[in-house]
N, C-alpha and C positions, 0 to 999 in steps of 0.2 A: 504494500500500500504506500501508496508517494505521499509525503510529510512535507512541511512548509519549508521547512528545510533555515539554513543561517538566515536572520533577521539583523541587517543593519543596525552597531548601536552606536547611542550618542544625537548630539545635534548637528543638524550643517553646517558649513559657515554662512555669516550673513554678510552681503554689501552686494552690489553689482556687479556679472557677469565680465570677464573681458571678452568681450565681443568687437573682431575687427568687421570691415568691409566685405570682406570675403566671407565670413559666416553668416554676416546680417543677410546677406541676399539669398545665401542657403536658409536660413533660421525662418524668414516671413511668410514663403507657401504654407511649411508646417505651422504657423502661427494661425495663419488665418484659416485652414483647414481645421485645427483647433476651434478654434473662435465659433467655427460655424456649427462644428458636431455638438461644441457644448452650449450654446443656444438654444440649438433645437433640441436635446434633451433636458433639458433643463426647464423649458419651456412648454413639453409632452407632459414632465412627470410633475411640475407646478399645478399645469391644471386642470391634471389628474385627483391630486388631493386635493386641491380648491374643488373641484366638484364632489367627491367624496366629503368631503366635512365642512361643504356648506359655506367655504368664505368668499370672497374675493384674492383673486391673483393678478398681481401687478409685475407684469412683467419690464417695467425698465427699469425696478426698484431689483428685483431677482438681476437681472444681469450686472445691475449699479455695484450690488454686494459681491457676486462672480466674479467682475474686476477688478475690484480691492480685494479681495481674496486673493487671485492671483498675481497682482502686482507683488503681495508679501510672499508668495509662495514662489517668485521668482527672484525676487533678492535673497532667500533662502534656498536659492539653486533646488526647488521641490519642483513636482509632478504640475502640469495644469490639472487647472481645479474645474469640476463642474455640479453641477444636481444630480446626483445618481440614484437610479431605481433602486439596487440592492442595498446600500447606504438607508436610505428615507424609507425601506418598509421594513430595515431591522430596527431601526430608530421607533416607527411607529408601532411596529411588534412588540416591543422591550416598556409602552406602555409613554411613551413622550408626548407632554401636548404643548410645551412652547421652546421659544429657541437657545433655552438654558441646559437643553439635553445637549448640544453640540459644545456648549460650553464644557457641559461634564465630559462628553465623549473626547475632546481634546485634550483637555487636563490627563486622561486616563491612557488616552498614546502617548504625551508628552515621559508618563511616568514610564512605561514600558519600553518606551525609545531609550533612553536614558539608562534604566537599568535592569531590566530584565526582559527581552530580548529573547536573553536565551531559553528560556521558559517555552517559548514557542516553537521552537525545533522542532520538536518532535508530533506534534500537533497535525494529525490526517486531516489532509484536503479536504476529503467527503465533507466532513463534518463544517467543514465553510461552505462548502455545494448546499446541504443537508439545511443551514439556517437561512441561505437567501432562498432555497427553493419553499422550505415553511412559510418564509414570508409572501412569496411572491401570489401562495395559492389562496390569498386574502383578496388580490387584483381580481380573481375570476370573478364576470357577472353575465351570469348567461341570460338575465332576461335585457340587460343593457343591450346586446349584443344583440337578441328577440328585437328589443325595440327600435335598433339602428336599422336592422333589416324592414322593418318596415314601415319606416320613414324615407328612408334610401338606400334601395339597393344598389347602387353604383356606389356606395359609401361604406356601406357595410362592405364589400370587395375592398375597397384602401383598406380596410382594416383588417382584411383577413389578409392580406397580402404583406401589411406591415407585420403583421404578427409572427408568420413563418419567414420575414427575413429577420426578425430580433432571435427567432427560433435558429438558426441557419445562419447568420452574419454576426448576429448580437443586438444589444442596445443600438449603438450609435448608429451602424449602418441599417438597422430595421428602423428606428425612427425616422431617419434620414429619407430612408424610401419612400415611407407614408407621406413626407412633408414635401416630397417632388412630385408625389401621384399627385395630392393635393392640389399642387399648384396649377400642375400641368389641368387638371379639372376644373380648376377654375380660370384660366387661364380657354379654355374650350368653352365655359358656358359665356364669359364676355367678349367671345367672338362669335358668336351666334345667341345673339338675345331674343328674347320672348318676342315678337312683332304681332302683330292685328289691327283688321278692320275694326270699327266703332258703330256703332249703330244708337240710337236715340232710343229712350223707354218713353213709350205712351206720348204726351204732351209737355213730357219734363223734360229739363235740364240736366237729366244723366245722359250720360253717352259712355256703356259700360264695350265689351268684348260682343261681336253683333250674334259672334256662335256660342254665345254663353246661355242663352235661353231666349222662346219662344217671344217676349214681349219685345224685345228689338229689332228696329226696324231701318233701314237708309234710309236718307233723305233723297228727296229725287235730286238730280243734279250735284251730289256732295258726297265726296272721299274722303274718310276720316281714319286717317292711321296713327298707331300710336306703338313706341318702339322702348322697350322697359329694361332699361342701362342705359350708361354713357355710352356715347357716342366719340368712339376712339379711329385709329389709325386703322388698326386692326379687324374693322365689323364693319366700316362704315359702305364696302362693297357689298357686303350680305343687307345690311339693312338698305340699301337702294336698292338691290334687286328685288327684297322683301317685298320692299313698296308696289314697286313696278308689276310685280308679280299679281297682287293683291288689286290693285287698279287697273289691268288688263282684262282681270277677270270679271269683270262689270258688261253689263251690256248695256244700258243705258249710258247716254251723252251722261260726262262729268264734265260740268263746268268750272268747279269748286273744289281744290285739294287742302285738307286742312290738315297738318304735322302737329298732333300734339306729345307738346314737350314737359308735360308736367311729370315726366315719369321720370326723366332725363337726369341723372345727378350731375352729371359733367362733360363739357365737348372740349376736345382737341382741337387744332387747326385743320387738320383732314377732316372733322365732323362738322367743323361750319362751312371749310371748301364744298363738303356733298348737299348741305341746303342751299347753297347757292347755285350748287352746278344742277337741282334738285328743281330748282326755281325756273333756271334760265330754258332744260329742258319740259319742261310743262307748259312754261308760256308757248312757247315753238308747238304744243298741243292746242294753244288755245284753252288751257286751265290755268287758272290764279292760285298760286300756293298760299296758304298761309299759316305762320308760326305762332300755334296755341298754348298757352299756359306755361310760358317756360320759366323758370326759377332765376332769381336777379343774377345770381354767377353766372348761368348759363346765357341771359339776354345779355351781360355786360361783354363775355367773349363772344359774342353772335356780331355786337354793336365793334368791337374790337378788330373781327374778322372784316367789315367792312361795309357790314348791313344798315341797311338807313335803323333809326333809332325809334325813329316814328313808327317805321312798321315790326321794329321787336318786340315794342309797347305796346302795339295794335291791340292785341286779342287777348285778354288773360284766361282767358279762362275756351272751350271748345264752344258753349252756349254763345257765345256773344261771337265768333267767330264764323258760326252757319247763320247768326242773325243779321251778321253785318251787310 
């Protein structure tokens, strides 16, 4: 059975590295490669227990302490420091509810570092295997797991796929996976955003989704689309063709194309280029666009891009836009 075998004794020294030119350039990939694994764990397993026991997790307070953390833990020639899973659920195992257990827990290597060390020799691995696996069988929640699946099943997949690489790679690079499927997933839904026609209810002033139920209705002569994200570099070919798509498939004369932008949190300079290039081909149809409800950020870069001001301010709202 393999034992932990000699344990380093004593302290390190303390002051700054010598570090010339030549190592700084070696030393900063591994830094920032660093940087990033222990972010994003530390940043998984934060608010993990913030979910579990109900607080809030402030993550630039958690990295704020990571890097004074490791700032001392590099004058002291140590290890980088980060939040670690098997750390925080023997800490939470052993009964810790604030952050005076780290206080003890370090006091208590400092004493072992120092002088007995050797104490530990002999000590089988299992048995460190054997405490973080006890802990870690506290994480399982199968109805969590129930309930991701069905809220999103393309989410509960990140999670199963994160999990057999923490299985299979470890921590860092199984968190790491989940945090680029992530991205790349979001990353895929704000390049293909929600888009829809609009239809009018009854005699009122909603103009809700026209396929969402039976009571909406077109107006005659009037195209009402509405497109739910900003409007970036990235979408704004999809959201024109959206449109175009959705306005072709009309059979009646449209005379009236109205963009409502109340849904819109933010445009680029590609996303006010497409309302004007949006504009210019409509009129060459013989349809008058017009820009509904959009949010003052959003009119002040519209106004920015090069739009008259008057007509960003036109229509706030869709009602007054099919009234005008």
């Amino acid at each position: 059975m393999r034992t932990l075998g000699a344990v380093p004794q004593g302290l390190p020294p303390f002051g700054l590295p010598s570090l010339g030119i030549a190592e700084f350039d070696g030393v900063v990939p591994i830094a920032l490669a660093c940087f990033l694994l222990a972010s994003v764990e530390t940043a998984a397993i934060g608010r993990m227990f913030a979910l579990k026991h109900g607080y809030r997790f402030d993550p630039n307070r958690e990295l704020l302490a990571i890097g004074s953390a490791n700032l001392l833990a590099g004058l002291g020639h140590g290890f980088p420091i980060s939040g670690g899973m098997s750390q925080s659920l023997v800490n939470e195992s052993g009964g810790a509810k604030t952050p005076l257990s780290g206080l003890v827990s370090a006091g208590i290597i400092l004493a072992v570092t120092v002088g007995f060390s050797g104490v530990l020799r002999d000590l089988p691995q299992p048995v460190l295997a054997a405490i973080v696996l006890a802990a870690v069988t506290g994480l399982v929640n199968v109805g969590a797991m129930a309930r991701l699946w069905r809220f999103s099943p393309m989410e509960f997949r990140i999670a199963g796929i994160a999990f057999l690489g923490v299985l299979g790679q470890g921590i860092l690079r199984g968190v790491l996976l989940g945090a680029v499927l992530s991205v790349l997933l979001l990353l895929r839904r704000g390049a293909q955003p929600n888009t829809a026609e609009l239809g009018r209810v009854g005699q009122t002033d909603l103009f809700p989704t026209l396929s969402g139920g039976p009571d909406r209705a077109r107006l005659p002569g009037v195209f009402i689309f509405r497109s739910d994200g900003a409007l970036l570099y990235f979408n704004v070919d999809y959201v024109r063709d959206r449109f175009f798509e959705l306005l072709d498939a009309r059979t009646d004369r449209v005379d009236t194309a109205v963009f409502f932008l109340g849904t819109v949190p933010n445009i680029d300079l590609a996303g006010a280029d497409m309302l004007i290039e949006l504009r210019h081909a409509l009129k060459a149809r013989g349809v008058e666009l017009r820009l509904a409800g959009a949010h003052a950020g959003v009119r002040e870069a519209l106004v920015r891009a090069g739009l008259d001001a008057a007509t960003v301010h036109a229509y706030p709202s869709v009602a007054v836009a099919v009234g005008a």
